[in-house]
N, C-alpha and C positions, 0 to 999 in steps of 0.2 A: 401557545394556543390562542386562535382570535376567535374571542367570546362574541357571539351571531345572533344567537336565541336565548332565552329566560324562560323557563317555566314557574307559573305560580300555582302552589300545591294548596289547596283551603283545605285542608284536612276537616271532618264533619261540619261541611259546608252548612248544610239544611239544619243539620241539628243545631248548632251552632246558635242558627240565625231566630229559627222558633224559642228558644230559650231565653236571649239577653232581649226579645222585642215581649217579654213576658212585663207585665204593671210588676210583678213583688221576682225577678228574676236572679237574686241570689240566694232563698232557700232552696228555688226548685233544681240549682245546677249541684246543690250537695245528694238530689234524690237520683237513684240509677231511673234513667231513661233511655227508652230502647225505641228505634223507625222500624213497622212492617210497610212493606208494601203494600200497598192498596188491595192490588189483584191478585196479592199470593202472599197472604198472611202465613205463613210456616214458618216462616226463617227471618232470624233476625237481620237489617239490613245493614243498621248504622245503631252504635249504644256508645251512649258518655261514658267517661272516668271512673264514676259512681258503681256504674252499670261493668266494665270490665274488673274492677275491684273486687267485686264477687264471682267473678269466674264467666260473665258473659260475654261472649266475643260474637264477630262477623260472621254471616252466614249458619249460626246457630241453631238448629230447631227451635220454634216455639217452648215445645212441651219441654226440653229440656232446660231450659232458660226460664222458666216459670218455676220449673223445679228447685233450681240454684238458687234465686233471686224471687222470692211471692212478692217483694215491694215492687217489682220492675213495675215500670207506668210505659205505654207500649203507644205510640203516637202515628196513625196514618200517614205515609209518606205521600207529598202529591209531586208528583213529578213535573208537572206544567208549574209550578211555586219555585221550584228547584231550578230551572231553568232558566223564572224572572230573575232569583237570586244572582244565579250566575252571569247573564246579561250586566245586574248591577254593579255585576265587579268588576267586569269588562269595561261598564263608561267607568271606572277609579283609574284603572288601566291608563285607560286612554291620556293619562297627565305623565308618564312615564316612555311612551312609546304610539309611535305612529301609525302600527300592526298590531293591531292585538285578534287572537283566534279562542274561540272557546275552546277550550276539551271538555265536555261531560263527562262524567256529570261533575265534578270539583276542580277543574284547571285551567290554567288560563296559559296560550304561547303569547312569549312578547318577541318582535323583531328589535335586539338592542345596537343592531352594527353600526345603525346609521345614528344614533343617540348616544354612543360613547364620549363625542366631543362637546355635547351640550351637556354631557355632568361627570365631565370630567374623571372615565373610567369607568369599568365595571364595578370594580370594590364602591366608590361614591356611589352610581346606581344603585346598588346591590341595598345600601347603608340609607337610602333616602324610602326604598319598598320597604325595607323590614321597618323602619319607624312611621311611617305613614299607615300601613297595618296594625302596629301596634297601638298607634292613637284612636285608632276604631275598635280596640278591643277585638282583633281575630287573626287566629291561629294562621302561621306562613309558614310553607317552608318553601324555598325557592330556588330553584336549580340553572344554573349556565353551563352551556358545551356548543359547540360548533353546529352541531342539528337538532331539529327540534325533538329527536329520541333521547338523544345525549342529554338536553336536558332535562325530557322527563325523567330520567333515572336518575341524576344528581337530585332531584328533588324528591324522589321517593325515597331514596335512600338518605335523605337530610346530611347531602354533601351541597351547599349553594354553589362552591370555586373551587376547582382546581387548579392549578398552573398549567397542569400537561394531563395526558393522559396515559400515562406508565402503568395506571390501576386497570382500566379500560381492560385487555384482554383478560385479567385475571378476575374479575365480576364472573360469579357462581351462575348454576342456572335459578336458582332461588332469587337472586340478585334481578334478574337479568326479567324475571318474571312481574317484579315492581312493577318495573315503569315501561316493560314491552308490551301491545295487548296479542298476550299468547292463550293460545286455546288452550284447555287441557288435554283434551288429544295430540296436539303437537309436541305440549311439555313431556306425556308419557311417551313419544315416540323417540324423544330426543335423550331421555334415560335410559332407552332402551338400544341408542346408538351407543353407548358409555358419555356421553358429554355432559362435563359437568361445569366446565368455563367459555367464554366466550374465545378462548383463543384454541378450544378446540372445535368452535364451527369455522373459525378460521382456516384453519388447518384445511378443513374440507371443500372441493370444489362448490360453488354455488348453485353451478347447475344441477350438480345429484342433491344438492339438499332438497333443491325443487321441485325434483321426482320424486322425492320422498315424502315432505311435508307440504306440498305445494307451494307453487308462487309466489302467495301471498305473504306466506313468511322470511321466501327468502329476497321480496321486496321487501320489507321488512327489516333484517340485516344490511340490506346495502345500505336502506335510508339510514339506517342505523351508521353507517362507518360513513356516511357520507359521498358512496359510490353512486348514488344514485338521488336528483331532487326530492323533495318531500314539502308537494303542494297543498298548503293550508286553505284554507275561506277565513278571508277576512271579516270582521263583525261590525256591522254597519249601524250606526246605532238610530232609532228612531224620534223623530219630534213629537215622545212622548213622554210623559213620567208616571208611570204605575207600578206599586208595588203592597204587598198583602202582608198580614202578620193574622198568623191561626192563634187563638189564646187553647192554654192547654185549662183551663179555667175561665168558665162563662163570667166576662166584665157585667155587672148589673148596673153601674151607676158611670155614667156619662162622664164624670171625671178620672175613670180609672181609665179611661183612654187618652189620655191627656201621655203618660210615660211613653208608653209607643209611639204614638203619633211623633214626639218630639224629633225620636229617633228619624221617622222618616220624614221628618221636616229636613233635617239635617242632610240627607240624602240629595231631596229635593234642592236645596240651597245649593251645591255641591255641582247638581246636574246643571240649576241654573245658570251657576258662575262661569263655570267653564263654557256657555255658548253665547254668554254674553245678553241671557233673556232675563225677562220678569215677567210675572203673570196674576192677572187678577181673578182668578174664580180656579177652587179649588174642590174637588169632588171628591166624598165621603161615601162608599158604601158598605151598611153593616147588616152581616147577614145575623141572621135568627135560627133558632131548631125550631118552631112551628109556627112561625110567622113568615109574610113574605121579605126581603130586604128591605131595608129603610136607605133610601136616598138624602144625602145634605149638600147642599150646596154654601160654600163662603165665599162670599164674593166680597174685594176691595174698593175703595173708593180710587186708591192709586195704585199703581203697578209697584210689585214688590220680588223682590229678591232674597232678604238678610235673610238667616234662619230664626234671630232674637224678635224682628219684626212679625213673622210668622206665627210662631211659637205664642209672640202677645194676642194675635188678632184672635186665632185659632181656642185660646185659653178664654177668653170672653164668649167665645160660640158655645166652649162647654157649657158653659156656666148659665146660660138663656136654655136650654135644651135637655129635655128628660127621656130617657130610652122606653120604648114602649114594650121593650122585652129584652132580655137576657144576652149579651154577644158575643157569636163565639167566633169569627172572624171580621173584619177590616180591609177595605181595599181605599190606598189615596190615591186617587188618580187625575191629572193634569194631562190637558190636552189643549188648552187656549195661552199663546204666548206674546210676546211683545217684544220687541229688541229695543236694549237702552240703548241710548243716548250716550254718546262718548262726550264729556266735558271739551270745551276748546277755551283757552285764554288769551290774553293777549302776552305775542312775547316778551315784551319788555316791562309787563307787569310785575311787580316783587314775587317771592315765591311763597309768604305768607298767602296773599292773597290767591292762587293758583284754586282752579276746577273751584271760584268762591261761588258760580253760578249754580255749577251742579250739585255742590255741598246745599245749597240753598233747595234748590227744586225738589233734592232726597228727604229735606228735613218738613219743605211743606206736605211732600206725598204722606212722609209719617203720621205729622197731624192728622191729615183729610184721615187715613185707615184708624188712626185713633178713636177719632172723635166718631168716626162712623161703625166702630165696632160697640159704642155705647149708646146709640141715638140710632131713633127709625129711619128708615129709610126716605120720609118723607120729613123728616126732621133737619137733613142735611141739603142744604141748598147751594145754589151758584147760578151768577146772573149768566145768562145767555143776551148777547147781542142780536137786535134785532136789525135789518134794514130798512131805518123807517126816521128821517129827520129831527120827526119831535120828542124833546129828553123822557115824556114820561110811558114813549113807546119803543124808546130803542133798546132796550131792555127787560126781560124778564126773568122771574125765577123758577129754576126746573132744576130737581131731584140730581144729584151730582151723579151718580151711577150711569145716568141716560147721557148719551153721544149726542155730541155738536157739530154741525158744519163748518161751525162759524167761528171753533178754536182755536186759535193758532195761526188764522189766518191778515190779524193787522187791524189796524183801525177801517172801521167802513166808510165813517166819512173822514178823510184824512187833513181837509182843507177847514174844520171845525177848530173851535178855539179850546181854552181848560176849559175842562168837566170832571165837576166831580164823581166818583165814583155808587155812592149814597145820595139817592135824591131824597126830598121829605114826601111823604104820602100825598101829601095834596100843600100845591102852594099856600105859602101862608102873607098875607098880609104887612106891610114891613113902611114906616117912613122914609121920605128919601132920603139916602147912601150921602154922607158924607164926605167919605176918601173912597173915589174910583180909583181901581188896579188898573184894570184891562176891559175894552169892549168901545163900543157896543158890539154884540154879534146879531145881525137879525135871523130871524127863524120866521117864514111863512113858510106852512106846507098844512096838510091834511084835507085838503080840497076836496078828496079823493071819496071820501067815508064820511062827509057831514060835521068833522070835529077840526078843522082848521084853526090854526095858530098865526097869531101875528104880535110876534116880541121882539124886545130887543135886548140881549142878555147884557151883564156886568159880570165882573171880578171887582169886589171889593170888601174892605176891610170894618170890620163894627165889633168894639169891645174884646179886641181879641182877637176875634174869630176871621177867618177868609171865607165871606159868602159870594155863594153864585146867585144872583139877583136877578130878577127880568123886568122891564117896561111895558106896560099894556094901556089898552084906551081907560081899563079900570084902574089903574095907577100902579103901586109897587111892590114887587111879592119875593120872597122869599121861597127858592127852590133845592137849594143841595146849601152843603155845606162842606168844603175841603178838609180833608182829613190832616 
C-alpha cells in the first residue's frame, strides 16, 4: 500500500486545551468536566475521563447527566476558540508536511507522499508526530491509507498503519460510521438494505446506491476506495499570532497569569522559528465580568524570538502591574514582526569562531530587553548620530525604543579621524600633551547657527589614558577620552 495521507485525530481538542492552559491545572483534570454548546445547552458536547467514569457520555441530555454526576462542572463551548485551536495545530503541522487541511472540528489531513523521502518512511514520520505530540502533552491518534477517508477511519478507529488493506472490506457499518461523515438517515437506510460491512456496499451497483441514498454518499464511497479525487482546501496560515485561554476560575492577581501565558509563549516561540521572525511589541487583552477589557502592551528594546527571553521580559511586566478586576479570559496577540538576520562568516574562519557576529548581536539585543525590562523608558538611552561636523553636536541621546534613520547606515563623516565614542560634558582645560598619537585634525564649521568652531584635534597619551585633545586660540582642552 502507498501511504498518501495522514490524518491527525486530537481527540477532546478544546477540552483538552482549556484545562492544561488552567494556573493550578492538575486538580481540575481529576474533577469530571463536561462542554455545552453555547446555543443549545441540552446536551452534552464533549466530557473528560473524570466526567465518563461516572456514566457521562457524548450527546447526553443535560438533566440526565446532572442526575449521574451533581459534581459535573459544565463549561461553554466557543466555537470561534475551537477553531483558533485548530488553526494552531495546523501551523505544528506544517513542520511535518507541505499540505496540511483542517477537518473540524478536531482533525487535521496531512499530504505525506511527497515527504516519505525527507524522513525516511512512514513508520519514522509516523514516530517523529507521535513524539512531537507527546512533548506538548496532547492526545494523538493518527491514521495513514491511500485517501484522505482511508485515513480518517484508521484514525478513528486508533489503527495509525496498515500494510494492506485485507481488513478494508470487512469494516462493520458501526466501523464505517467513525470516520465517514454519514447522516443518520442514511445509516438507518443502509440497515434497512441488510448492510452491515463495507464489502456488502461493494457488492452493490453505485449507481442505485445513489438513487437510494443520494450522491452525496455515494461520492463518498468512491472517495472512499479511491475511484473518485477528493479535493481538500489547503490552510494558508496568516502573519499573525493570536490565541485565547478561557480560565474556568476568575485569575485575581496578575501573577496567576504568568502559567498560561508561558504556555503561549511557547506557541508563540514555535510560530516564530519556523518563519524565521521576531518581534518586539506583544498585546495582552483581559477581559473582565463587569468591567470593560484591560489592554497591555510589552514592548522590547530588541527584537526577540527565544521562548526563555520572553517568558523573562513578560515575568518582570507581571510583577510592575496590578489587575483592576478579576480575569476570566486572556487574549496574546502579535501582529508586528521583523525578519532576522541570517549570520554570514567568513569561510576560512575556524568553526569555533562561526555566526561569532551574530552570537554577539543576540547577546547585546538580551541585555538592551534586560535592562529595559527594569528601567523606564526614558532611563534607557542610545546616541543617535547627528549630521553636523562639530564633536559636541554630532550626537545626541534619544530614548532606545524611538527609530533612527541614521542606524545602520556608516559613518557620516567618513574622511574624519579616531573619535571617541564618550565626549566630556563640557571641555575641560588640560596642559600641553606631551606624547602626540595622531592629529592634528582641524574642525572649522558652525558658521551657520552663531556657534562656530575653530580646533585642531589630537590623539594622545597622559598617565595612562588615550585622550582626544583639541587646540584653540584659548589654549588646551580636554574633550573625550577613548575607551
Amino acid at each position: 500500500m502507498t501511504a498518501r495521507w495522514m490524518y491527525l485525530l486530537f481527540p477532546q481538542l478544546y477540552l483538552q486545551q482549556v484545562i492544561s492552559h488552567q494556573p493550578d491545572p492538575e486538580p481540575l483534570a481529576r474533577q469530571p468536566v463536561a462542554l455545552i454548546l453555547q446555543h443549545q445547552q441540552r446536551h452534552i458536547w464533549q466530557c473528560n475521563r473524570a466526567a465518563q467514569a461516572a456514566g457521562v457520555e457524548q450527546d447526553m441530555p443535560l438533566n440526565t447527566a446532572m442526575s449521574l454526576c451533581p459534581a459535573l462542572r459544565l463549561l461553554p463551548m466557543d466555537m470561534q476558540q475551537q477553531q483558533q485551536i485548530l488553526h494552531a495545530r495546523a501551523h505544528w503541522a506544517g513542520q511535518f508536511s507541505a499540505f496540511v487541511s483542517p477537518d473540524p472540528p478536531h482533525g487535521l489531513w496531512l499530504e505525506i507522499a511527497s515527504m516519505l523521502r525527507l524522513f525516511q518512511g512512514p513508520d519514522a514520520l509516523l514516530h517523529q508526530i507521535q513524539q512531537a505530540a507527546a512533548d506538548e502533552g496532547w492526545p494523538l491518534q493518527p491514521g495513514i491509507g491511500q485517501t484522505p477517508l482511508m485515513a480518517r477511519i484508521r484514525a478513528h478507529l486508533n489503527q495509525p498503519f496498515v500494510s494492506d488493506n485485507r481488513d478494508l472490506p470487512l469494516l462493520t457499518l458501526a466501523q464505517l460510521q467513525q470516520g465517514l461523515p454519514l447522516t443518520p438517515p442514511q445509516v438507518y437506510q443502509l440497515q434497512r438494505l441488510g448492510i452491515q460491512r463495507l464489502q456488502d456496499i461493494q457488492r452493490l451497483p453505485l449507481s442505485g446506491l445513489a438513487s437510494r441514498l443520494g450522491v452525496p454518499f455515494s461520492q463518498t464511497i468512491r472517495r472512499l476506495l479511491g475511484m473518485e479525487s477528493h479535493p481538500l482546501e489547503a490552510f494558508h496560515s496568516e502573519e499573525m499570532f493570536q490565541q485565547q485561554v478561557n480560565f474556568i476560575h476568575e485569575v485575581e492577581y496578575s501573577n496567576g497569569l504568568l502559567f498560561p501565558l508561558q504556555r503561549l509563549l511557547k506557541r508563540l516561540s514555535e510560530f516564530l522559528q519556523r518563519r524565521q521572525l521576531s518581534t518586539r511589541l506583544l498585546e495582552l487583552q483581559l477581559s473582565h465580568r463587569q468591567q470593560p477589557d484591560t489592554d497591555w502592551q510589552i514592548r522590547f528594546a530588541h527584537s526577540e524570538h527565544q521562548h526563555s527571553q520572553l517568558v523573562f521580559m513578560l515575568r518582570h511586566f507581571l510583577e510592575n502591574r496590578r489587575l483592576s478586576a478579576p480575569v476570566q479570559s486572556l487574549v496574546l496577540r502579535v501582529t508586528q514582526f521583523t525578519r532576522r538576520s541570517r549570520g554570514q562568516t567568513n569561510l576560512l574562519a575556524p568553526a569555533s569562531g562561526s555566526y561569532a557576529g551574530e552570537d554577539s548581536t543576540q547577546e547585546t539585543g538580551q541585555l538592551l530587553n534586560r535592562l529595559s525590562a527594569r528601567l523606564q523608558p526614558q532611563q534607557l538611552l542610545r546616541l543617535h548620530t547627528e549630521p553636523d561636523p562639530r564633536p559636541e553636536q554630532a550626537s545626541r541621546l534619544m530614548p532606545h525604543q524611538e527609530k533612527s534613520e541614521n542606524i545602520g547606515t556608516g559613518a557620516l563623516h567618513p574622511h574624519t579621524g579616531p573619535r571617541p565614542v564618550w565626549l566630556l560634558p563640557e571641555p575641560r582645560p588640560c596642559p600641553r600633551p606631551q606624547q602626540i598619537i595622531a592629529g592634528p585634525e582641524r574642525i572649522c564649521s558652525g558658521w551657520w547657527d552663531e556657534q562656530s568652531i575653530r580646533r585642531d584635534y589630537y590623539v594622545c597619551q597622559q598617565d595612562g589614558q588615550i585622550l582626544w585633545l583639541f587646540r584653540s586660540p584659548r589654549g588646551w582642552f580636554i574633550h573625550g577620552v577613548f575607551a
